[in-house]
N, C-alpha and C positions, 0 to 999 in steps of 0.2 A: 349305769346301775351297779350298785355293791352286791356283787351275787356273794353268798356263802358257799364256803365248801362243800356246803350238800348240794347246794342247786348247780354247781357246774357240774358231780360226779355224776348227778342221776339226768342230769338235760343236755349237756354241752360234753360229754368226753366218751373216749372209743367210738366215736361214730364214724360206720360204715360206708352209709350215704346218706347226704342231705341235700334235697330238692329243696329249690328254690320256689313257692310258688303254690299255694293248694288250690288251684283252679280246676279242672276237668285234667289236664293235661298233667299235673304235677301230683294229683291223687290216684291217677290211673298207674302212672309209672311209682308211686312206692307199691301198686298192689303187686304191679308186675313184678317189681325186686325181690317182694317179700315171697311170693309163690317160688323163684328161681335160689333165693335165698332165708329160706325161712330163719336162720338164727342171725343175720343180721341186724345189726341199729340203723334203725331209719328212721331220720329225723325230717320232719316238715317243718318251714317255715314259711308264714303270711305276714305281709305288715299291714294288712287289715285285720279290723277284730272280727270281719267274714271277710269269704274270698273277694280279693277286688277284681277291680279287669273288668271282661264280660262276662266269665262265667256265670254269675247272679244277676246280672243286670242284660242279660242279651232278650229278645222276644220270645225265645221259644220257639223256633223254630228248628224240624227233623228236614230240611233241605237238601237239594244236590244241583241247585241251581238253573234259574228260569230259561229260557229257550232264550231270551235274547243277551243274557250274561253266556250260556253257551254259546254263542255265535260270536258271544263280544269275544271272549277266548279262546277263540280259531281265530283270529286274526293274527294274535301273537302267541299262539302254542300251534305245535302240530298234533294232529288227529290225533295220536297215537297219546301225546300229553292230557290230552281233554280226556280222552278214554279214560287216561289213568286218574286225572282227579277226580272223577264222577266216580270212580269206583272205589277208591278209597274212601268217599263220604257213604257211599251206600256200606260197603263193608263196617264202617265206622261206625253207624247209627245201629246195624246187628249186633257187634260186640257189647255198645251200651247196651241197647235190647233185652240183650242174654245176661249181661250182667246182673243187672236192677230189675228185670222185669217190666212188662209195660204200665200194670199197676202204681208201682213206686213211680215212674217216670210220669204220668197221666196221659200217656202215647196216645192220640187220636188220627186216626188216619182219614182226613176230611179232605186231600188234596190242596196240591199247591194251582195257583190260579195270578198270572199276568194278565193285569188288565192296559190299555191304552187307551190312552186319552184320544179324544176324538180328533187333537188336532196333528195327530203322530199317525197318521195312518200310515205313511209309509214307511214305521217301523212296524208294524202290523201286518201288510204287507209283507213286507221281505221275513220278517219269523214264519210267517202263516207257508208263506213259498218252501220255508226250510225244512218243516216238520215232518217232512218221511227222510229229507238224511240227516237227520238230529236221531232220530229214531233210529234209524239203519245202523248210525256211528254207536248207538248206544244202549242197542241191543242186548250185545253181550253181556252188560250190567245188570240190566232189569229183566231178563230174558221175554220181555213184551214190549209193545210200543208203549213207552211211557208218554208222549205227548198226543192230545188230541184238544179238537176245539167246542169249548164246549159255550152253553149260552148266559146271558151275564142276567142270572137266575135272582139278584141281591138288589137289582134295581140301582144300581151305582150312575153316582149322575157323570154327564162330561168324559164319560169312556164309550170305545168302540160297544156294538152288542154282542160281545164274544169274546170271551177269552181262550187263553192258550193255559188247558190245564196238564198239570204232572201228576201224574193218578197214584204217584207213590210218595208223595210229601205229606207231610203230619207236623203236629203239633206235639208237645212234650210239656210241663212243669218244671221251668229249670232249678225252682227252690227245692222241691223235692227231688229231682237228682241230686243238688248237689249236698243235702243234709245226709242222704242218704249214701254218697261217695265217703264223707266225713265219717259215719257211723260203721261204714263196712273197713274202713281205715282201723279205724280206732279200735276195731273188735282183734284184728290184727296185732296187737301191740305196737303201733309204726306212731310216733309224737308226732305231733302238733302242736306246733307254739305262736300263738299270735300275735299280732301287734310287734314283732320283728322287721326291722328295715336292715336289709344286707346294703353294707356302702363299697365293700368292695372283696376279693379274694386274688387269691396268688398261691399258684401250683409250684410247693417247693420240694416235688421229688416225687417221697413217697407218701403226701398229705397235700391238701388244700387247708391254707390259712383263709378261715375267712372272717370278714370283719362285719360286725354288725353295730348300731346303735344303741346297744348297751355291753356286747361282748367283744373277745375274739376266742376262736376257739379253730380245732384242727378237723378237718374230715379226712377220709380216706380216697371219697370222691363227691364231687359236687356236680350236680345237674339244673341248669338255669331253665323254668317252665314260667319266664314272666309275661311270655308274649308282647301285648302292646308297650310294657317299662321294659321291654329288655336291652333298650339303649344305654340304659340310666347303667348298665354291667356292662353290656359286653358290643365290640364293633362289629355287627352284620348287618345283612341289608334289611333293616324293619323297620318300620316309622310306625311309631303309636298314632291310633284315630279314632276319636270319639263317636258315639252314635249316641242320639239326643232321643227320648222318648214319653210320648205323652199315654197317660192313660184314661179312659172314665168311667164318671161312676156308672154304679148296676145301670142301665137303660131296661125300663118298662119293655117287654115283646121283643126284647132282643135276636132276631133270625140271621144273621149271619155265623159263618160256620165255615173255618179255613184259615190255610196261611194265603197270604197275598199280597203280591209283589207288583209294583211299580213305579215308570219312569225307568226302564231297566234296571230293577232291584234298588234303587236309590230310594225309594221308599216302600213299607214293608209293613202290613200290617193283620188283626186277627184277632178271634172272640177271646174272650177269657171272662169266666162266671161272669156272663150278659154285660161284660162293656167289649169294651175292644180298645187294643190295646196298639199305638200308631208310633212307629220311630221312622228314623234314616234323617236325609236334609244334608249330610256330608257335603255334597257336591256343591249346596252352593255358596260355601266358601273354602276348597280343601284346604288351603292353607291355615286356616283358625281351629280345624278341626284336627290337625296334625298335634295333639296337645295332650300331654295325661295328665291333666285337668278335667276333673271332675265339674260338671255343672253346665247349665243352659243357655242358649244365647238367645237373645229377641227374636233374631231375622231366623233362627229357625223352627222356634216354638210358632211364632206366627204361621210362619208355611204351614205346619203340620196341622194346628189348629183350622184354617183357609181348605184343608184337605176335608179334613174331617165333615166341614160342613158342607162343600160344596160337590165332594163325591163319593165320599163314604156315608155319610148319615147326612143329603141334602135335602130330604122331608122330615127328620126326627132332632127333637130338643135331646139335648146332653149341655154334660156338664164333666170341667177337667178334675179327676180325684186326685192323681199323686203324675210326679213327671221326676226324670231321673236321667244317669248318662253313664255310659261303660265305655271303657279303653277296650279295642281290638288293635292289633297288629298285623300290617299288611305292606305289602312289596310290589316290585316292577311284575314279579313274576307271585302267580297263584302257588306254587310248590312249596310246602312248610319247608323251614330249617331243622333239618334232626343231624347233627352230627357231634364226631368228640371234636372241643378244641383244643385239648391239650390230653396226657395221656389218662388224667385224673378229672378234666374237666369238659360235660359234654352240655348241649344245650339244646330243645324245640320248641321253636321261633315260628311265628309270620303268618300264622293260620287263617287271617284270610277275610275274618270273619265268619268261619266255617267250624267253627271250636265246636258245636254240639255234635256236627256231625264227626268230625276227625279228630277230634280230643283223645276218644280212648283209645284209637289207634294207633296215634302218636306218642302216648306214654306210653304205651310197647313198643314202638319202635328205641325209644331212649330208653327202656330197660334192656333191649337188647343189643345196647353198644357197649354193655361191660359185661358178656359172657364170659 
């Protein structure tokens, strides 16, 4: 693009910092800079004309993780690790809270709910055996037992009759958080430019050069917030992964009410104004899904749809409205990436699929690696 002399003085020069990214994670960290630095240039950048990723496109989910993904994650974390991720998502989901309010956000707290298939009892079994030291480990968090079992009240067909619910999981509006992340931005004086694609940068001292698709221009420091693209910038350990999601229409008598998880979280589903709205299917192909590639694939719309009818709505007619796909970023290990990589250049990576609840944490964490 032929920028004019104006448009590089007033968008593109003396800036401060510019994040990469206006997802949850890259709106929260300019609010942090701008509160720590209020006469700062902070410049945003999305190369969507809305945020890509997952932030727009995830289910909506206020989570900290079903009993049997905590169990999956004591096999390869120690106690002390699991402590800490659960508690930084609960922490997480009160900062958003307090930020936006529960109104703005549409916060419903109807409980999170694990259901199992009838032919998995013995992961049914072994969660149900764990649930006073799941509890005991994670006490300190929720200062009550968060897990209990409670009865499979929705009539879902091909599941055990009882679920393993989290009596502090909720639902939220992600379009309204994040319209609403944009707007408390922007009241801020902090730019937003869209439809920007950063192709690369390079820290030469006292600036980052960075290059984009129609500029280049200099920052003072740059912060990478692209999650599942953050390969497409920078070498750490993140692998971008799609999650495929169907929706439907309004359903007549619609009575279900909740988040809910299954197949150990690989599939994941919940109301929204009387449809319900169904994703996940990763697993069964990770490799295909390893992609920031936007879009659906047969063998998993099928699944979800095969879901839909047979244990989610297996007496009630429906119909698919809209179906969609979001990039998350995720790793060997659950612990997000927040650190500097260079003295001008820092980056927060690898969330997990956990972005609602630890997004706004995480951008304060990356505003406070340049105190």
């Amino acid at each position: 693009m032929d920028l004019s002399y104006w448009e590089r003085k007033s968008w593109f020069s003396n800036i401060d910092f510019t994040i990469i990214g206006s997802g949850i994670v890259g709106l929260n960290c300019a609010l942090a800079l701008n509160h720590r630095y209020p006469k700062a240039r902070i410049l945003v950048l999305e190369k969507g004309s809305l945020p890509q990723g997952a932030s727009t496109k995830n289910a909506g989910f206020a989570c900290f993780g079903s009993i049997s993904e905590i169990l999956s994650d004591l096999k390869n974390h120690t106690e002390q690790e699991v402590q800490e991720l659960v508690f930084n998502r609960w922490q997480g989901i009160q900062l958003l809270r307090s930020l936006l309010g529960d109104t703005v956000l549409g916060f419903q707290n109807y409980g999170g709910h694990e259901l199992f298939l009838e032919d998995r009892d013995d992961l049914f079994q072994t969660c149900k055996e764990q649930i006073k030291r799941v509890n005991e480990l994670l006490h300190p968090v929720f200062q009550d037992n968060a897990f209990k079992i409670t009865s499979n009240l929705f009539n879902f067909g091909g599941v055990k009759d009882h679920y393993i619910t989290h009596a502090h999981e909720g639902q939220i509006d992600t379009g309204g958080m994040m319209r609403s992340l944009v707007q408390l931005v922007l009241k801020k004086n902090i730019t937003i430019i869209n439809s920007v694609t950063v192709r690369s940068f390079e820290d030469i001292g006292t600036n980052v050069l960075v290059r984009t698709n129609d500029i280049e221009f200099n920052t003072k420091k740059l912060i990478i917030a692209t999650n599942g693209f953050a390969k497409q910038l920078i070498q750490e350990e993140v692998q971008p992964a799609r999650a495929q999601i169907i929706l439907t229409k309004p359903i007549l008598g619609q009575t279900i009410k909740g988040t809910f998880h299954l197949d150990e979280g690989f599939y994941y589903f919940r109301n929204i104004d009387n449809r319900i709205l169904l994703g996940g299917g990763r697993n069964l192909d990770f490799k295909a899904e390893e992609t920031t590639n936007f879009g659906m694939t047969n063998l998993v719309e099928r699944k979800l749809i095969h879901l839909l009818k047979t244990v989610i709505l297996p007496n009630t007619s429906f119909e698919i409205d809209m179906k969609w796909s979001g990039i998350m970023g995720v790793g060997a290990q659950k612990k997000p990436i927040v650190k500097k990589m260079t003295d001008n250049v820092a980056c927060g990576v690898r969330l997990g699929g956990m972005g609602i609840a630890i997004g706004t944490s995480i951008g304060h964490q990356l505003a406070d690696l340049f105190k």
